[in-house]
N, C-alpha and C positions, 0 to 999 in steps of 0.2 A: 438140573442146573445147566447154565448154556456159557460158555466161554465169548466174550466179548474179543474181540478185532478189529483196529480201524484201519481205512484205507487212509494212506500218506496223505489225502488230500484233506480228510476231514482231521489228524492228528495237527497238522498245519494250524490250520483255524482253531483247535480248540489250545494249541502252545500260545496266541495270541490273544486269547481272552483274558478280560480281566482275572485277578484270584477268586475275588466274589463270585464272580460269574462263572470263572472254571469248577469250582467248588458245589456250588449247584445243580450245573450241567454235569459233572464229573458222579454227583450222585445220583442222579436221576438214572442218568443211564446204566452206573451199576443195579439200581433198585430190579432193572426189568430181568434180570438174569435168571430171578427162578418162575416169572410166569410173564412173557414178552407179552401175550397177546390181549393182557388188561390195558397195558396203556397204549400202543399201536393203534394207529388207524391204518387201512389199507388207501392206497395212492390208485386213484383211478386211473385207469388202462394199462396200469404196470402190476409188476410183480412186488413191488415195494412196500414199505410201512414208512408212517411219517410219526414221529416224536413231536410232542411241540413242550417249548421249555423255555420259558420267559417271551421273551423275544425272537427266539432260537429256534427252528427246526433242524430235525435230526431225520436225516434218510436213511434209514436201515432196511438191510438185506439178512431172512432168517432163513436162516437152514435147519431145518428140524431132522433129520437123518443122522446130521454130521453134531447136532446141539451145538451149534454156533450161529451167534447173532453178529452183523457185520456192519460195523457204523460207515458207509459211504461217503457221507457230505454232513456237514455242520454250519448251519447260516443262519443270518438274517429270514426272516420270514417273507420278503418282497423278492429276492431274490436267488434262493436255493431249487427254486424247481425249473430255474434257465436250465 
């Protein structure tokens, strides 16, 4: 099982989302805890994995050593991979 993390920038974004929407997102990404790499895609020419969650992308950084997944950014889908 992997310990979830977020970075201040994406905890920001996800304190302003709606409840519906927090609730959602809030579950999804606990879901991936005990096997990340069913819903992950990998992010072309990074190291990264992208979540996609309604309207939402989620940039996660996994650490399989340390079993911690690390939620970077939480956006819009037009605009999270600036």
């Amino acid at each position: 099982m992997y310990f979830i993390e977020f970075s201040r920038q994406a905890q920001k974004f996800f304190n302003k989302l709606s409840d519906k929407d927090a609730k959602i997102v809030g579950e999804k990404i606990n879901s991936i805890r005990e096997n990340p790499f069913r819903f992950l895609k990998r992010l072309q020419g990074e190291k990264l994995w992208r979540l996609r969650i309604l309207k939402y992308r989620v940039i996660i950084d996994v650490l399989v050593s340390k079993n911690k997944i690390i939620v970077l950014r939480i956006g819009y889908r037009k605009n999270v991979y600036d």
